[in-house]
mmCIF file of the N, C-alpha and C atoms, coordinates in Angstrom:
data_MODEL
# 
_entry.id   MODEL 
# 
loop_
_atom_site.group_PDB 
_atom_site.id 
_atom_site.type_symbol 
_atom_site.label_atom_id 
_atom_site.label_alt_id 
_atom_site.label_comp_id 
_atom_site.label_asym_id 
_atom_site.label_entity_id 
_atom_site.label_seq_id 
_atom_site.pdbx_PDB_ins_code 
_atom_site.Cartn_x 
_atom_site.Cartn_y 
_atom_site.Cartn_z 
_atom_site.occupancy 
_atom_site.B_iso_or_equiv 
_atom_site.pdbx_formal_charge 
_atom_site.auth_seq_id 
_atom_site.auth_comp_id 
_atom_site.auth_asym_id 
_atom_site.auth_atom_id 
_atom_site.pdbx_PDB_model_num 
ATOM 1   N N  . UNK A 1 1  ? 169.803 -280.037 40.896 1.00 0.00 ? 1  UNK A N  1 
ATOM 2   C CA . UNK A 1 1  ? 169.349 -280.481 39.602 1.00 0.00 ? 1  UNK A CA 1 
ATOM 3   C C  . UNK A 1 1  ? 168.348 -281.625 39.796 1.00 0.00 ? 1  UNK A C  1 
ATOM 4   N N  . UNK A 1 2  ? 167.372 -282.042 38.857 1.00 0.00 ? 2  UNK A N  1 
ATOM 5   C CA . UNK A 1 2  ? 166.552 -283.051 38.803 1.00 0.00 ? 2  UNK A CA 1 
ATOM 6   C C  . UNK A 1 2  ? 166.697 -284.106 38.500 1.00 0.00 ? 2  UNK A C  1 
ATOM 7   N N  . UNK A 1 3  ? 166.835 -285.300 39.032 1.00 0.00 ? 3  UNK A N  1 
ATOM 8   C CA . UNK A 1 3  ? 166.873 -286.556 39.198 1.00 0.00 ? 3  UNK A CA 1 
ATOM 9   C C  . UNK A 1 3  ? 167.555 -287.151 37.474 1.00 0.00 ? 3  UNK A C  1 
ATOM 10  N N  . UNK A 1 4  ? 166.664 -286.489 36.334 1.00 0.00 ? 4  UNK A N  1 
ATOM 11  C CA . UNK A 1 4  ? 167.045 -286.733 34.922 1.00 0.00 ? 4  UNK A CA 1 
ATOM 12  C C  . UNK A 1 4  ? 167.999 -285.804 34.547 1.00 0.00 ? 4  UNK A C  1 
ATOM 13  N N  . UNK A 1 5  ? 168.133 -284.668 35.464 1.00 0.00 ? 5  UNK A N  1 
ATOM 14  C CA . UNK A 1 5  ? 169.057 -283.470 34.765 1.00 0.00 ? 5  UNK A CA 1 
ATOM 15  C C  . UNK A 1 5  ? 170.523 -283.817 34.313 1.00 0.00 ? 5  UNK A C  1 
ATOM 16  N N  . UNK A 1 6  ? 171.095 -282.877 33.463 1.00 0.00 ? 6  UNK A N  1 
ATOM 17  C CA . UNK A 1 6  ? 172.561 -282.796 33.093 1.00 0.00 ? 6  UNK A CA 1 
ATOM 18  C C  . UNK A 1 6  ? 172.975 -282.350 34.629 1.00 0.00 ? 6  UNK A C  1 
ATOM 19  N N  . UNK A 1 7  ? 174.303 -283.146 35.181 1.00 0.00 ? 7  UNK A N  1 
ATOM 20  C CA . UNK A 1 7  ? 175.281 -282.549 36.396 1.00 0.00 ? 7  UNK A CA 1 
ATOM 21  C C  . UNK A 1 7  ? 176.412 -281.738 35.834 1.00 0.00 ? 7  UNK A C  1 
ATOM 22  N N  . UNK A 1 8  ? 176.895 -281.411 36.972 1.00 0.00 ? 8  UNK A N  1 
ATOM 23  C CA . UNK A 1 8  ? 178.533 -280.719 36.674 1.00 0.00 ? 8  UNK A CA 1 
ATOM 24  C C  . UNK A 1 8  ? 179.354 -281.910 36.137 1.00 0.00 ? 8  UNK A C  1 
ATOM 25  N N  . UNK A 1 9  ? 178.920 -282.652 36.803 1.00 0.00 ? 9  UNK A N  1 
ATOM 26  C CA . UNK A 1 9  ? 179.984 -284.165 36.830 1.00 0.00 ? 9  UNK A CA 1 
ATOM 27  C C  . UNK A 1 9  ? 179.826 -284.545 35.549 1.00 0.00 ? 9  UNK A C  1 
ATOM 28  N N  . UNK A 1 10 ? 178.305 -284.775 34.801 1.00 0.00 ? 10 UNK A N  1 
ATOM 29  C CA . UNK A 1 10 ? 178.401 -284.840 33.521 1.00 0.00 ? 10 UNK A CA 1 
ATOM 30  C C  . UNK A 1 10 ? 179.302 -284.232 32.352 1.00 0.00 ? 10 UNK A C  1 
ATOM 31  N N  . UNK A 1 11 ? 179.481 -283.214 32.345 1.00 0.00 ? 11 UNK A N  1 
ATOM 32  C CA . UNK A 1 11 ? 180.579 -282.439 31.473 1.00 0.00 ? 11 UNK A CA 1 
ATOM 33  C C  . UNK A 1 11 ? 181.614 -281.952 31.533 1.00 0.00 ? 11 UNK A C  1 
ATOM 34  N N  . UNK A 1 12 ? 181.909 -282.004 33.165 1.00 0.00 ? 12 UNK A N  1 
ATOM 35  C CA . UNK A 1 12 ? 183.514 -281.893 33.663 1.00 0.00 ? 12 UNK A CA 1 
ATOM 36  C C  . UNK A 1 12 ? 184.549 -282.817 32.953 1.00 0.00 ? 12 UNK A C  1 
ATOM 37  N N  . UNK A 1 13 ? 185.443 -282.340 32.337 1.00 0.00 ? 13 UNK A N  1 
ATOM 38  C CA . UNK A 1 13 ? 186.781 -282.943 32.310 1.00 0.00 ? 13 UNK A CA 1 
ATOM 39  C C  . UNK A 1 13 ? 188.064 -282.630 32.831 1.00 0.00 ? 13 UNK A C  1 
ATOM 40  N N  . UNK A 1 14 ? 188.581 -283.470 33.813 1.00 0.00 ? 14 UNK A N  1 
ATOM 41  C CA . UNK A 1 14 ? 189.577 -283.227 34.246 1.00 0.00 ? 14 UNK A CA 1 
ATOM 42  C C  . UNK A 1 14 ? 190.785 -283.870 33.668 1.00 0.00 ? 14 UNK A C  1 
ATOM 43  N N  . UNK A 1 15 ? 191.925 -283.427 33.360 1.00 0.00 ? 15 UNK A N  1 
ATOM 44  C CA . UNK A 1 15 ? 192.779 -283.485 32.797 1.00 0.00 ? 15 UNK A CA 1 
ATOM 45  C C  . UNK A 1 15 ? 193.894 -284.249 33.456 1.00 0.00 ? 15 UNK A C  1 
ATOM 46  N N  . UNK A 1 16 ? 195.014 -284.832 33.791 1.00 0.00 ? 16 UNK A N  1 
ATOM 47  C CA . UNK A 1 16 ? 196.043 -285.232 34.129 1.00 0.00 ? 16 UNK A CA 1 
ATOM 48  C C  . UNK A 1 16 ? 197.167 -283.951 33.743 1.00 0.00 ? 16 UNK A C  1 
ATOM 49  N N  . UNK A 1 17 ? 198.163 -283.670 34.982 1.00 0.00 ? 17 UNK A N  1 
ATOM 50  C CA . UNK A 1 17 ? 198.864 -282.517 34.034 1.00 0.00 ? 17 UNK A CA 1 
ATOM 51  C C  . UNK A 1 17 ? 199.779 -283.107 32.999 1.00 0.00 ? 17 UNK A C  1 
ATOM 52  N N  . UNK A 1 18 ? 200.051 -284.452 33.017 1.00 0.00 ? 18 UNK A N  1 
ATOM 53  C CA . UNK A 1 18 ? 200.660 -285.200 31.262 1.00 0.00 ? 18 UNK A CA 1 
ATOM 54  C C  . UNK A 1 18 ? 199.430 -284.998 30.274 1.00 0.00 ? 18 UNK A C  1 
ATOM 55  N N  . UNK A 1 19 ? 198.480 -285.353 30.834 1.00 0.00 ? 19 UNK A N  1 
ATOM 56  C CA . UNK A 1 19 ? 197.588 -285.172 29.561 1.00 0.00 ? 19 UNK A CA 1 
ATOM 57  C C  . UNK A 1 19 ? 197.300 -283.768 29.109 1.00 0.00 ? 19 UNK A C  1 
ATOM 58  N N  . UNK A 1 20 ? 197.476 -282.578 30.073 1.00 0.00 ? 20 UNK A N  1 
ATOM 59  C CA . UNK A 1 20 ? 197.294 -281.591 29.637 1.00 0.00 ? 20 UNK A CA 1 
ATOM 60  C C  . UNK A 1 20 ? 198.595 -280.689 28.545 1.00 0.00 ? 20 UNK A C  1 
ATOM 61  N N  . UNK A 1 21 ? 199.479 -280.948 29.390 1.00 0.00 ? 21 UNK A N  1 
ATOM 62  C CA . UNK A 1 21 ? 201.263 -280.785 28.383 1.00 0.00 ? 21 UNK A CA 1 
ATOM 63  C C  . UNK A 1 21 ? 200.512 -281.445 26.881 1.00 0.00 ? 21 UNK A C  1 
ATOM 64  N N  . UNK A 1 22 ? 200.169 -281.979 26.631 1.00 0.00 ? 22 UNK A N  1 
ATOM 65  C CA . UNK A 1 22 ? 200.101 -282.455 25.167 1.00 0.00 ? 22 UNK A CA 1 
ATOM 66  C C  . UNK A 1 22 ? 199.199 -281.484 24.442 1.00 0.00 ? 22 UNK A C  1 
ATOM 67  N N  . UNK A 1 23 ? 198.044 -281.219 25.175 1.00 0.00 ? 23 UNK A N  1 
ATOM 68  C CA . UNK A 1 23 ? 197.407 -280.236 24.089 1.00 0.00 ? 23 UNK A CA 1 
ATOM 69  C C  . UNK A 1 23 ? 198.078 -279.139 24.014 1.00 0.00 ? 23 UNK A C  1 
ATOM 70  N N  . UNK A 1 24 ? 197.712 -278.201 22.729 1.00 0.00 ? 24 UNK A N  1 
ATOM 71  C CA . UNK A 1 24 ? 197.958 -277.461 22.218 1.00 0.00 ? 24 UNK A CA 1 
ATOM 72  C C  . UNK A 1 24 ? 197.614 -276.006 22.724 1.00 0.00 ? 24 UNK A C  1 
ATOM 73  N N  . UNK A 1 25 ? 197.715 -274.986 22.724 1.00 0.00 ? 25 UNK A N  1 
ATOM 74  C CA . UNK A 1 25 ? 197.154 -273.922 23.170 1.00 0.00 ? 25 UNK A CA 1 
ATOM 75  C C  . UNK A 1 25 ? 196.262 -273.961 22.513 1.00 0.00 ? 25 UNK A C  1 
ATOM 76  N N  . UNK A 1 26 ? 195.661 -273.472 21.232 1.00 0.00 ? 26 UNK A N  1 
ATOM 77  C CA . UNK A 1 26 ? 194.449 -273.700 21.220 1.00 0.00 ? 26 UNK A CA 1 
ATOM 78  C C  . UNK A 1 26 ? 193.122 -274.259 21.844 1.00 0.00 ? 26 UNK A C  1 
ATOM 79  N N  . UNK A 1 27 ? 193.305 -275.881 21.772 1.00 0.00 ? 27 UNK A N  1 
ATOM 80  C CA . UNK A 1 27 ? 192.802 -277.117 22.460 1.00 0.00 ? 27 UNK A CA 1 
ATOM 81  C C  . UNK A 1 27 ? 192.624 -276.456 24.265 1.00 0.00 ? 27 UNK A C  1 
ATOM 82  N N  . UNK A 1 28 ? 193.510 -275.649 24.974 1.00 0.00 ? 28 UNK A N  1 
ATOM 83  C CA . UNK A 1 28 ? 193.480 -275.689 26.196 1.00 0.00 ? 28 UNK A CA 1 
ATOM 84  C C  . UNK A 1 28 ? 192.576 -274.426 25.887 1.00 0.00 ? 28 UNK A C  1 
ATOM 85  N N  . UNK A 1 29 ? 192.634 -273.556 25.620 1.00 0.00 ? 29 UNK A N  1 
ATOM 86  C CA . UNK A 1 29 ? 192.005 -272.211 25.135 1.00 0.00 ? 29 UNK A CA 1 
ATOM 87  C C  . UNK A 1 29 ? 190.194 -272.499 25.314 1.00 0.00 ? 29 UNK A C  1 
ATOM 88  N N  . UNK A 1 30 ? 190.393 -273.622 24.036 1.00 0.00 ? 30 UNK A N  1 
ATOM 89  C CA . UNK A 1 30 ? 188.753 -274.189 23.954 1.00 0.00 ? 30 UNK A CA 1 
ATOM 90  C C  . UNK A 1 30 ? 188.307 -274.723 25.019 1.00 0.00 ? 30 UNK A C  1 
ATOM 91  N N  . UNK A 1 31 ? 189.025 -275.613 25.778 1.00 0.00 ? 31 UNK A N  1 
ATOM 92  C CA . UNK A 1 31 ? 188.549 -276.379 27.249 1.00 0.00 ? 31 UNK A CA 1 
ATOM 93  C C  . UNK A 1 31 ? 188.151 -275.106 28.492 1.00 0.00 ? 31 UNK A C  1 
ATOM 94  N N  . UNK A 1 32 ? 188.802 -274.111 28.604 1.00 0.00 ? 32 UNK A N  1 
ATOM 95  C CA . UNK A 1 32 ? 188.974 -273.338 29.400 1.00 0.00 ? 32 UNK A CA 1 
ATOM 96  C C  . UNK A 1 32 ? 187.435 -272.442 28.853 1.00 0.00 ? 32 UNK A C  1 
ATOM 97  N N  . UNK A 1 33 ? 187.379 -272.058 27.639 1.00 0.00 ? 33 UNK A N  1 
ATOM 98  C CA . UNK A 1 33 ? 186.221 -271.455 27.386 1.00 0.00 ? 33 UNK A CA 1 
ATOM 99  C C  . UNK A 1 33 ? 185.177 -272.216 27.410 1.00 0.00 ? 33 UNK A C  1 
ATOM 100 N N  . UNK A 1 34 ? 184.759 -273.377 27.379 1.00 0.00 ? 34 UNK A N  1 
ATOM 101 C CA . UNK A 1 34 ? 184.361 -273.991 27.521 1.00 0.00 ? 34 UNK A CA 1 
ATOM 102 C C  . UNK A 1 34 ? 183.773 -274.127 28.624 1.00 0.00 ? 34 UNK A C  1 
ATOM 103 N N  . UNK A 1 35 ? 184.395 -275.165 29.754 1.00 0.00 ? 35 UNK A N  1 
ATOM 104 C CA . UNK A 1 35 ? 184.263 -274.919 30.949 1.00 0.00 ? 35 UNK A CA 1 
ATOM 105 C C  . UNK A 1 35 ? 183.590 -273.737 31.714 1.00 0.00 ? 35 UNK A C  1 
ATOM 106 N N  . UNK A 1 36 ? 184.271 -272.335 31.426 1.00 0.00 ? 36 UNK A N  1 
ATOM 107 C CA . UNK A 1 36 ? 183.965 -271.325 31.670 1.00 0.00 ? 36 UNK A CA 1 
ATOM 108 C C  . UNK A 1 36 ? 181.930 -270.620 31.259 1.00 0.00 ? 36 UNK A C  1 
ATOM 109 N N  . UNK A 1 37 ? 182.106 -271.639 30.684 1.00 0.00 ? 37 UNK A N  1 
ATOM 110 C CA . UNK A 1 37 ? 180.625 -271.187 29.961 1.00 0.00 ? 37 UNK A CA 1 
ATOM 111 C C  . UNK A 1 37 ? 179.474 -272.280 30.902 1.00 0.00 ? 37 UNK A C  1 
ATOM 112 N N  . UNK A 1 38 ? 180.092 -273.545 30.708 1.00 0.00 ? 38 UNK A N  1 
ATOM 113 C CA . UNK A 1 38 ? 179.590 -274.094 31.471 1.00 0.00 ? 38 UNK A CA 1 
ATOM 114 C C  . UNK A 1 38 ? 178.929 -274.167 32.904 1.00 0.00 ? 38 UNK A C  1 
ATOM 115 N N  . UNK A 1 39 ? 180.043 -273.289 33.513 1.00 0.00 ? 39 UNK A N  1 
ATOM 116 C CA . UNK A 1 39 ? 180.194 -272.573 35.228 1.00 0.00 ? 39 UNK A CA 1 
ATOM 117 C C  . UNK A 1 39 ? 179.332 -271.861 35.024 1.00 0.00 ? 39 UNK A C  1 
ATOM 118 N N  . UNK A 1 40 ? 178.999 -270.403 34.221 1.00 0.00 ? 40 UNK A N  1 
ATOM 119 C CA . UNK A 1 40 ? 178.422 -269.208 34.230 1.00 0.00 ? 40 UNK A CA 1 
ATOM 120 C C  . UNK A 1 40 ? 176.698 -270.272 34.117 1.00 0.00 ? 40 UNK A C  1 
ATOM 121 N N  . UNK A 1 41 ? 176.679 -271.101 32.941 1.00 0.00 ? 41 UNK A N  1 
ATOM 122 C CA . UNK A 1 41 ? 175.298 -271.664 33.288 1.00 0.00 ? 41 UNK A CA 1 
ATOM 123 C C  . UNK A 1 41 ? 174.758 -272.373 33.842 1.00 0.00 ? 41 UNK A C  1 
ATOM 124 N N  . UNK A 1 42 ? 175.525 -272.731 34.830 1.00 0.00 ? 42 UNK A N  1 
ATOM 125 C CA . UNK A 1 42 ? 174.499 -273.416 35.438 1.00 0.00 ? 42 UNK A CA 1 
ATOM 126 C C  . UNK A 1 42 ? 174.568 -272.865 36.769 1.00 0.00 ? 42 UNK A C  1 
ATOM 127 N N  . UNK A 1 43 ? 175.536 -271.683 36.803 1.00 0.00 ? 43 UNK A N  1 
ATOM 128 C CA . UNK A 1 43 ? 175.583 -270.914 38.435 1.00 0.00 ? 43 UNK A CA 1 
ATOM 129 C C  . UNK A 1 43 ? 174.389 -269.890 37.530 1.00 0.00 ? 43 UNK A C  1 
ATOM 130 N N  . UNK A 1 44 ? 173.409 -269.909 36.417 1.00 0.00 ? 44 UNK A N  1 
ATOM 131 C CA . UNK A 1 44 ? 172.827 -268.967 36.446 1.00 0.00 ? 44 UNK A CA 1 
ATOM 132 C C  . UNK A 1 44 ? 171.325 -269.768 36.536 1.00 0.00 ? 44 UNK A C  1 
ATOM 133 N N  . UNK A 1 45 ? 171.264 -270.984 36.478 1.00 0.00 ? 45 UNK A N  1 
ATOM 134 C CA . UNK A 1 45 ? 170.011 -271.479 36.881 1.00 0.00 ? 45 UNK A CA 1 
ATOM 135 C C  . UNK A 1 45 ? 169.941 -272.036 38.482 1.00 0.00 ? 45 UNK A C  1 
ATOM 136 N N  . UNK A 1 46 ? 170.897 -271.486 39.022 1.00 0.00 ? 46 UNK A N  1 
ATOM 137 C CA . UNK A 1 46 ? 170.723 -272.149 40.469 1.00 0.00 ? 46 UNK A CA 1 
ATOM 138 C C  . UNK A 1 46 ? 171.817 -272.942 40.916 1.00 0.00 ? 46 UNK A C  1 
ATOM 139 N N  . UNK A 1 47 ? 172.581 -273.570 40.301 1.00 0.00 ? 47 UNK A N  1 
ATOM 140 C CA . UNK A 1 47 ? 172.938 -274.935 40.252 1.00 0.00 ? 47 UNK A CA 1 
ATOM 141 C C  . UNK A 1 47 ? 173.825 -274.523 41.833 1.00 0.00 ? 47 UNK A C  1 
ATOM 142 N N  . UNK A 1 48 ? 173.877 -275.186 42.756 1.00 0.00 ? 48 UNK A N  1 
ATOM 143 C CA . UNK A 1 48 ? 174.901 -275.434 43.907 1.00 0.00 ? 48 UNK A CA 1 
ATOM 144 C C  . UNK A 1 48 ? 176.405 -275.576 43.919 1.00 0.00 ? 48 UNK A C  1 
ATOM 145 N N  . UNK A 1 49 ? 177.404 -275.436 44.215 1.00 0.00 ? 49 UNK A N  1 
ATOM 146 C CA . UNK A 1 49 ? 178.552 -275.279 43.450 1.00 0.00 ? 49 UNK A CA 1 
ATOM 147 C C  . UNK A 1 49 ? 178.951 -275.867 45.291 1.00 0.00 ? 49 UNK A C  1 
ATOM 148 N N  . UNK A 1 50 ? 178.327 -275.957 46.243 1.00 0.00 ? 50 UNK A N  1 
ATOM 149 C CA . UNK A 1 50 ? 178.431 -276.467 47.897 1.00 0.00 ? 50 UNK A CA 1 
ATOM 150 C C  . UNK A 1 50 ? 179.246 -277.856 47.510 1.00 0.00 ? 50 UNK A C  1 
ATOM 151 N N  . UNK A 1 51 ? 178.774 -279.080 46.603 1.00 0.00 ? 51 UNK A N  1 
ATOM 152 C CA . UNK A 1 51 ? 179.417 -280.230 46.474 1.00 0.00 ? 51 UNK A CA 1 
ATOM 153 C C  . UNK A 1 51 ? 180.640 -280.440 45.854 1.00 0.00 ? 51 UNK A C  1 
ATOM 154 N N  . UNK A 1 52 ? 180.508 -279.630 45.277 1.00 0.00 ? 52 UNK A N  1 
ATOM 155 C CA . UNK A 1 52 ? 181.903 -279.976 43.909 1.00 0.00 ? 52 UNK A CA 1 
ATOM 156 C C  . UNK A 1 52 ? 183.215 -279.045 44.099 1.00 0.00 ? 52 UNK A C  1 
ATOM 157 N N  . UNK A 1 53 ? 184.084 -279.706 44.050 1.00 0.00 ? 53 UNK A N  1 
ATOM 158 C CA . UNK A 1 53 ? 185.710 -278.927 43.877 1.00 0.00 ? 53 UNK A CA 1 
ATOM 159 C C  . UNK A 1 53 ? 185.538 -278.188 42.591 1.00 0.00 ? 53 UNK A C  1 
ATOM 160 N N  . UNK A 1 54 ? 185.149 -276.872 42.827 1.00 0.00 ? 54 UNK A N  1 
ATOM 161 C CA . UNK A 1 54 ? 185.259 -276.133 41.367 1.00 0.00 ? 54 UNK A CA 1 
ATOM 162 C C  . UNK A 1 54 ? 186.668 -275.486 41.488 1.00 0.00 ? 54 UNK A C  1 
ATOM 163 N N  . UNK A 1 55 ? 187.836 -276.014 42.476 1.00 0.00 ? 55 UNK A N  1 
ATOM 164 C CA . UNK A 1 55 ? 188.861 -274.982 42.722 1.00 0.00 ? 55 UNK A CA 1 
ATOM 165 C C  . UNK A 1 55 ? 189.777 -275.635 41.235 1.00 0.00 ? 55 UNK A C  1 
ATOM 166 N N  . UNK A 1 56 ? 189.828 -276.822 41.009 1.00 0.00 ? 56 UNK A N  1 
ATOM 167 C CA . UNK A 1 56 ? 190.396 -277.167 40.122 1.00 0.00 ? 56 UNK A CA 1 
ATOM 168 C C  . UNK A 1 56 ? 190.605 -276.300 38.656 1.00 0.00 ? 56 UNK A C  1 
ATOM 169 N N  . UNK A 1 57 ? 189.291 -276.050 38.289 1.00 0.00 ? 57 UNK A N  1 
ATOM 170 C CA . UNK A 1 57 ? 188.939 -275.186 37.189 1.00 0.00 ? 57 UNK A CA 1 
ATOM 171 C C  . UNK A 1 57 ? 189.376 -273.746 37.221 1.00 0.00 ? 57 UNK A C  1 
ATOM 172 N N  . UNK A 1 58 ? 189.327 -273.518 38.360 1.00 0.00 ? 58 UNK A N  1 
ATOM 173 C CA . UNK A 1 58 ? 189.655 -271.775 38.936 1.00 0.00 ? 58 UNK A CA 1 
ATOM 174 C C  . UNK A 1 58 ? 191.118 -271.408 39.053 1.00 0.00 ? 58 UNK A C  1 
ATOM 175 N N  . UNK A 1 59 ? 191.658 -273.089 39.782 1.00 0.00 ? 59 UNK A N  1 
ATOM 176 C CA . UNK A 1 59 ? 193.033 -272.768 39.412 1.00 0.00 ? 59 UNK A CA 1 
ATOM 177 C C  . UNK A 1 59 ? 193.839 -273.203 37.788 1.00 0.00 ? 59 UNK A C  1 
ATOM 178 N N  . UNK A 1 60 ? 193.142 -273.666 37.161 1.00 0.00 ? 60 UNK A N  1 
ATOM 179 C CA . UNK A 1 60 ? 193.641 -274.095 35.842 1.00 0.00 ? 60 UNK A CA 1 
ATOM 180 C C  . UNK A 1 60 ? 193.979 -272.762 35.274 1.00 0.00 ? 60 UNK A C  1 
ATOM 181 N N  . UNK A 1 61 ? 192.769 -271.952 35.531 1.00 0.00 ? 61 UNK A N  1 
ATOM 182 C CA . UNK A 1 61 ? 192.481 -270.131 35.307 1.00 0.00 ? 61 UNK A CA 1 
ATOM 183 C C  . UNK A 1 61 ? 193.836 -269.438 35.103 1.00 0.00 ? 61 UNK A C  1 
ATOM 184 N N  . UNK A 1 62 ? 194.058 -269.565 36.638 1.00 0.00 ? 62 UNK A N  1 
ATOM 185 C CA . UNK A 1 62 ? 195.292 -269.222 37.383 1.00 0.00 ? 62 UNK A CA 1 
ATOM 186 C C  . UNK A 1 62 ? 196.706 -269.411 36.682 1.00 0.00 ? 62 UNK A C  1 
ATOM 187 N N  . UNK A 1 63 ? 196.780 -270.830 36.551 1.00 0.00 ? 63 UNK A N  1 
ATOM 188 C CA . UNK A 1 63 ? 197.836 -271.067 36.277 1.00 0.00 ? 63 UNK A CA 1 
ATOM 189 C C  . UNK A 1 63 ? 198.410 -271.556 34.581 1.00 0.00 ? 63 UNK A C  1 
ATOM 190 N N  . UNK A 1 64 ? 197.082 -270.861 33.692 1.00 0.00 ? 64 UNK A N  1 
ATOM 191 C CA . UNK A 1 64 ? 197.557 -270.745 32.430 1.00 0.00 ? 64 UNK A CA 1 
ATOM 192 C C  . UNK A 1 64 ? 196.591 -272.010 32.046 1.00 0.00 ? 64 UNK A C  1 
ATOM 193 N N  . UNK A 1 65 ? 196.576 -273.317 32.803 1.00 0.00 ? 65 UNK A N  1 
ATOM 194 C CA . UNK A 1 65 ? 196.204 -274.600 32.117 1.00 0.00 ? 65 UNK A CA 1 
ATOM 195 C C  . UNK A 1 65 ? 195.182 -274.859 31.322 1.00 0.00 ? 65 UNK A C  1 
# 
């Protein structure tokens, strides 16, 4: 990305699993789609995915969160 660009790091939120127990299914539903949209765009302009723990997100996938 470019020096001014939006990062991953910019719009990542990572959760605590206490903080995650509190939301709602919905609320986790939206984060997850969310996220998910996020991944697809910017793995579709190039973006490097080499720096960042995207396993977090992949396993949230996984495990319902």
């Amino acid at each position: 990305m470019t020096e001014n660009g939006m990062t991953y790091d910019d719009v990542h939120v990572n959760f605590t699993g206490e903080e995650w127990a509190l939301l709602d299914p919905s609320q986790k539903k939206l984060y997850k789609d969310v996220m998910l949209e996020t991944y697809r765009n910017l793995t579709a302009i190039g973006y490097s995915w080499e720096d960042h723990n995207i396993e977090h997100f992949q396993g949230s996938r996984r495990h319902g969160r």
